[in-house]
C-alpha positions in Angstrom: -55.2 53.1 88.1 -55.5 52.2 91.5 -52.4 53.2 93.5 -52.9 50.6 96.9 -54.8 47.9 98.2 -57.2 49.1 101.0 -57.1 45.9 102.7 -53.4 45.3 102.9 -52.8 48.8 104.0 -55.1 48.4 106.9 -53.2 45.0 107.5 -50.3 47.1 107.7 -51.9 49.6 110.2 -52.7 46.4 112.4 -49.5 44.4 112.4 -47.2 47.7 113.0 -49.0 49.8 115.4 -46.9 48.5 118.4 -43.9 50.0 116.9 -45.7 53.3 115.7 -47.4 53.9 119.0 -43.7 53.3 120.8 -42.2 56.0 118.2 -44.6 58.4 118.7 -44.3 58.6 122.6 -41.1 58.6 122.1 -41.1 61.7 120.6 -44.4 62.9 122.6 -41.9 62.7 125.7 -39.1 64.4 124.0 -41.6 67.1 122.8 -43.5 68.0 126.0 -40.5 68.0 127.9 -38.4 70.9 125.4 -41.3 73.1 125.5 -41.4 72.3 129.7 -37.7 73.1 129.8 -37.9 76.3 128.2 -38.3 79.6 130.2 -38.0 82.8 128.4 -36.9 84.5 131.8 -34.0 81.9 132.2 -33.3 81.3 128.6 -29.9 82.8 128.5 -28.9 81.0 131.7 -30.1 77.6 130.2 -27.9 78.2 127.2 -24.7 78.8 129.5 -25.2 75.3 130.6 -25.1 74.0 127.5 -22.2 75.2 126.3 -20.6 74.1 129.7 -20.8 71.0 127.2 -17.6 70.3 124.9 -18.1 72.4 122.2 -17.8 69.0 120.3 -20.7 67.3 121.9 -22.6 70.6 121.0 -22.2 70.2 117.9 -22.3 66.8 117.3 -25.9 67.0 118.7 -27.1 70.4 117.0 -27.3 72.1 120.2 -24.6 74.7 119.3 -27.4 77.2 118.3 -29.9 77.2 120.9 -30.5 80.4 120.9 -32.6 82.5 123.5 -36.2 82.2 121.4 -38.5 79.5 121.9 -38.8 78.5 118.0 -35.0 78.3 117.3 -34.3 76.7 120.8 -36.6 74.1 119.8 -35.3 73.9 116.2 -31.9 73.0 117.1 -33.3 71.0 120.4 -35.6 68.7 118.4 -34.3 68.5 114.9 -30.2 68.2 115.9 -30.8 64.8 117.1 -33.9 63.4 118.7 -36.8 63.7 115.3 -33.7 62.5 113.4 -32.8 59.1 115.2 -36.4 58.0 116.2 -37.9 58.3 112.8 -35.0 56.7 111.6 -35.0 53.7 113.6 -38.6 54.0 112.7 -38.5 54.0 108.8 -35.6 50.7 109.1 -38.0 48.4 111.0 -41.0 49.3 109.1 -39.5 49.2 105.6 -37.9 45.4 106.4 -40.9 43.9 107.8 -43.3 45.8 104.9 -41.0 43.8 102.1 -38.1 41.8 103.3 -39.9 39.7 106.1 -42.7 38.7 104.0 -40.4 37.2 101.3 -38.0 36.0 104.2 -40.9 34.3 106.6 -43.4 33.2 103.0 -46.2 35.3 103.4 -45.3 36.8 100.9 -46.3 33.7 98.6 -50.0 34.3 100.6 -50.1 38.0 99.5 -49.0 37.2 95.4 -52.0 34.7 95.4 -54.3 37.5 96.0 -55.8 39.1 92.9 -53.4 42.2 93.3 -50.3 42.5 91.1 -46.6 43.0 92.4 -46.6 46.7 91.7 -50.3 46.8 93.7 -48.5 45.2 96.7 -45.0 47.1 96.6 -46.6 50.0 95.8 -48.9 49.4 99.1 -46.2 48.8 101.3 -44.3 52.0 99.7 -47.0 54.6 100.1 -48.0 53.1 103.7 -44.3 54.1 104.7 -45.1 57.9 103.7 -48.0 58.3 105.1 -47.7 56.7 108.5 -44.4 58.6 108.8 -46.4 61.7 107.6 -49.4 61.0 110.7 -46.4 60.1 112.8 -44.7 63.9 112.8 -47.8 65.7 112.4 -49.7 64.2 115.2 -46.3 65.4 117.5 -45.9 68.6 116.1 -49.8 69.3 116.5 -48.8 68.3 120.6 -45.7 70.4 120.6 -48.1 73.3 119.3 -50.6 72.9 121.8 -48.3 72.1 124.3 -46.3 75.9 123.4 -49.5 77.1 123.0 -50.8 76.2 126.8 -47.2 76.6 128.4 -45.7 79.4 126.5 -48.6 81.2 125.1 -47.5 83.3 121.6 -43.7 82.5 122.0 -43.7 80.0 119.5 -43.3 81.6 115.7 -45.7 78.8 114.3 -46.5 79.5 110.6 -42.4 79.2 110.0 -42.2 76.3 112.4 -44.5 74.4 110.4 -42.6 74.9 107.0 -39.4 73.9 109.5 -41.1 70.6 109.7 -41.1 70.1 106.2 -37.6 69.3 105.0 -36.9 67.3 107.8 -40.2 64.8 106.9 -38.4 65.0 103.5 -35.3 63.6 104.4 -36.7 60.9 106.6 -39.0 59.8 103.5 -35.8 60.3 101.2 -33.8 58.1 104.1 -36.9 55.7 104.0 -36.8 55.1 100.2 -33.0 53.9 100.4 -34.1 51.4 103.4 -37.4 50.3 101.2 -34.9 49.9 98.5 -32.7 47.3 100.1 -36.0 45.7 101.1 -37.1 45.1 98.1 -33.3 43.8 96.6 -32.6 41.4 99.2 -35.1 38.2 100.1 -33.5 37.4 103.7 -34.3 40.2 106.7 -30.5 39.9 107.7 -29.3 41.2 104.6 -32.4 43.9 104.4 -31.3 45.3 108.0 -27.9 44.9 107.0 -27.8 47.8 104.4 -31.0 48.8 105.4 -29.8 50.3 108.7 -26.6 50.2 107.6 -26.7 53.3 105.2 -29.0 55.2 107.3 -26.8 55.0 110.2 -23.8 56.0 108.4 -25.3 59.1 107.1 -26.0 60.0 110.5 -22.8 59.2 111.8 -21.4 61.6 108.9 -23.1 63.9 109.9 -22.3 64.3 113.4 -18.5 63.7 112.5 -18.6 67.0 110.0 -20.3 68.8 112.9 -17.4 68.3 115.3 -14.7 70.1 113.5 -14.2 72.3 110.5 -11.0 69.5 110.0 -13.9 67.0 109.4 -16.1 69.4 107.7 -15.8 67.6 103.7 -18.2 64.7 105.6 -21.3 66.6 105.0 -21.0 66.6 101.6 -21.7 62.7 102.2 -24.7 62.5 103.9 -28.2 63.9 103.5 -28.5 64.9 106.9 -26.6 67.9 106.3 -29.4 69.5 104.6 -30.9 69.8 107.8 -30.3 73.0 108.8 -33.1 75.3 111.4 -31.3 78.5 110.9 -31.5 78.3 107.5 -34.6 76.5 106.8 -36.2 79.3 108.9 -35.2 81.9 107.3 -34.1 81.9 103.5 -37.6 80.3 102.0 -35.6 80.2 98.6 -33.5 77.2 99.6 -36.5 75.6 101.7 -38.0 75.4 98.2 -35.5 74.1 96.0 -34.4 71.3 98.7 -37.9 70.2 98.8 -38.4 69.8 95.2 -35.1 68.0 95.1 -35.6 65.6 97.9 -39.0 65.0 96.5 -37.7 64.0 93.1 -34.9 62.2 94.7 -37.5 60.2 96.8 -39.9 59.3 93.8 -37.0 57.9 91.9 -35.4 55.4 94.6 -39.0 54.6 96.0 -39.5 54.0 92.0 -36.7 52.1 91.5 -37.6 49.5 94.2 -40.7 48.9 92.8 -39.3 48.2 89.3 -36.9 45.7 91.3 -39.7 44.1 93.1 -42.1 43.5 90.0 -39.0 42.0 87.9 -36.6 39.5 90.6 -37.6 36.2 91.2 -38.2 35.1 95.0 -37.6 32.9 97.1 -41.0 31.6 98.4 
């Protein structure tokens, strides 16, 4: 069984690299300016200027736990807010133009004429989200390594930062699977970006909500972003595990699911 179609897949590398590159510096900026930031010598000092900040901001924003170590500072730094948001905003344009804007614009019609079956080209466009999101992280973690490595030499804790990195990849593939999915239902972009942004953001807006008091605290239990937690991540390898396994399973099914949509609904082209 061949899972992809080499040449659409490199069409997709061509046609979407403006919006890759822009993610990724995003990020790359973000990175190489935490690590900058950081000096153990002056650690505890930066953290009393956070929380100068409303305790609700803090928390909103995952910066309540800091901490005075270079791995959890960057932890709670990086995955609070910034590689949340950008890989969102990432995974919503590049799921509705892989599906929604072909049906929407017709080229879609151009792509079904081609040899390859519906599940070829859906199947394409769902594994190219994955891995591009996959090279996206790793090629700014890799920085962020090198870049602890040359600024604050043996400070960073890397073996347990790297299996840090994996739940939140998870979650972003799981959050890119639900914006795939509404690709693949709806045949106009409006509608696509419409729930296709529209759920992500929510989920992200729970999340910051239950953050801000314990009064608003039954909000987590409504959005996957909530899994997403350093402290524990880093240290209890138990639930690192099982949450993997879960969103993994979780992300099969929906990525699955919009497939099966794809291959059966008519379209209008």
């Amino acid at each position: 069984m061949i899972l992809m179609n080499k040449t659409l897949f490199i069409a997709n590398m061509k046609s979407n690299w403006g919006v890759f590159v822009f993610i990724a510096g995003m990020l790359l900026v973000y990175v190489v300016t935490s690590v900058s930031m950081f000096d153990p010598e002056s650690a505890g000092a930066m953290k009393a200027m956070f929380d100068m900040l409303p305790e609700c901001m803090m928390k909103a924003f995952g910066f309540d736990g800091l901490g005075t170590e270079l791995t959890g500072y960057l932890a709670h730094y990086l995955y609070g807010f910034i590689f949340v948001v950008f890989p969102m905003i990432y995974t919503i344009v590049l799921s509705n133009k892989l599906v929604a804007k072909h049906v929407d614009s017709g080229s879609m019609a151009y792509l079904l004429t081609t040899p390859n079956s519906r599940i070829q080209i859906i199947r394409t466009q769902a594994l190219y989200i994955v891995i591009s999101m996959l090279v996206l992280l790793s090629f700014d973690v890799a920085v962020l390594i090198a870049t602890s490595e040359m600024i604050q030499p043996g400070l960073l804790d890397i073996c347990p930062f790297l299996a840090l990195n994996l739940v939140p990849y998870l979650i972003i593939v799981f959050v890119a699977s639900i914006s795939f999915l509404c690709s693949s239902i709806f045949n106009e972009t409006k509608y696509s970006i419409g729930f296709g942004a529209g759920i992500p953001v929510i989920f992200f807006v729970l999340k910051m909500v239950s953050e801000i008091s314990e009064k608003l605290d039954v909000f987590k239990y409504f959005t996957v972003y909530s899994l997403l937690d350093p402290d524990r991540i880093l240290t209890d390898n138990a639930y690192t595990t099982i949450l993997s396994l879960i969103l993994v399973g979780a992300s099969f099914l929906v990525f699955s699911l919009s497939i099966i949509i794809f291959n059966k609904r008519s379209l209008a082209i």
